[in-house]
C-alpha positions, 0 to 999 in steps of 0.5 A, a space after each residue: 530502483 524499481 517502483 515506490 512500495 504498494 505501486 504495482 507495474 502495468 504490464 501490459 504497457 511495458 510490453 505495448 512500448 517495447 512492441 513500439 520500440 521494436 516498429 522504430 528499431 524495424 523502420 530504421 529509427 536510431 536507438 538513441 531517438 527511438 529512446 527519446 521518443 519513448 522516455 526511456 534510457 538508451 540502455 533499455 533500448 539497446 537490451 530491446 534491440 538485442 532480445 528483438 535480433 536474437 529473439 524476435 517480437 517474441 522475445 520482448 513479450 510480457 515477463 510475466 508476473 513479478 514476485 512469489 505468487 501468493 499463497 492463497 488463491 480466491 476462493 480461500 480469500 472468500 473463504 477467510 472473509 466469511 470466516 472474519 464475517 462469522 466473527 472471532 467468537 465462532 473460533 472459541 474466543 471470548 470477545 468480539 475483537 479480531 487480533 493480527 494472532 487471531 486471523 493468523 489463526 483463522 487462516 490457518 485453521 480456514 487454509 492450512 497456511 501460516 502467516 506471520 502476523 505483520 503480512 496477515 495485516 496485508 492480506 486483510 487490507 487487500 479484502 477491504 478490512 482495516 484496522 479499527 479499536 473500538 472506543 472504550 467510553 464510559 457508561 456514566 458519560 455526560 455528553 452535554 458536559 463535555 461539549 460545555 468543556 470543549 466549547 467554554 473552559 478548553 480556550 481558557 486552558 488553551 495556551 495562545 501565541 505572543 505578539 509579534 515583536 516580543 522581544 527574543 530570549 535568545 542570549 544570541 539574538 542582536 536586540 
């Protein structure tokens, strides 16, 4: 089951409840109301008791970090930051537009790591940058006009919905 995509664990409060899970268990507390009192499964509290009986407190410590430490550290982090701050043309390229392929490369070329293109998206959300086109407008473009348009000729074009009762189209539809 584990936990929704992007919704990271509190560590520290999985192990402050097995600590309590092992105060009740200690104090004679049955691991069924020791699960009650926690909301959690029995089966969870039947693991803490064994680990708590083979292992002591110690054995119900913080696991650690899950999943594969990353690639870069923080300082590499900053270093890719800088590099997006300089924009792309300072890496040979003729417009201003970061692509996924271009801060690929920037990474590489900044921290000697590759990334597929898909994760380089993540890593640039986890700095606070986000996906942004610019508008491609025309120079000729009359302001005034198009709020006319909006304002005036748009709710002419505009389909509206029929009165309520019409009568129905459906051959399967009772009259």
């Amino acid at each position: 089951m584990g936990n929704a995509a992007g919704v990271q664990r509190d560590f520290a409060g999985l192990e402050r409840r097995r600590m309590t899970a092992a105060k009740l268990l200690e104090q004679g507390v049955s691991q069924s109301e020791v699960a009650r009192r926690l909301g959690v499964h029995r089966q969870s509290v039947i693991r803490w008791a064994r680990q708590l009986a083979q292992l002591g407190p110690a054995g119900l410590k913080q696991a650690g970090r899950a999943g594969r430490r990353p690639r870069l550290n923080a300082a590499q982090l900053q270093q890719i930051e800088q590099g997006l701050k300089r924009g792309p043309e300072a890496l040979g390229y003729a417009t201003g537009l970061w692509s996924a392929g271009r801060v690929r490369d920037l990474i590489e070329s900044e921290c000697g790591v590759r990334y597929h293109e898909a994760h380089v998206w993540r890593i640039l959300r986890s700095l606070g940058w986000s996906c942004q086109r610019p508008s491609g407008r025309a120079l000729e473009r009359n302001e005034r006009a198009i709020a006319h348009w909006k304002w005036y000729r748009w709710p002419q074009l505009k389909k509206k919905p029929g009165a309520r009762g019409a009568p129905s189209s459906s051959s399967t539809k009772v009259d």
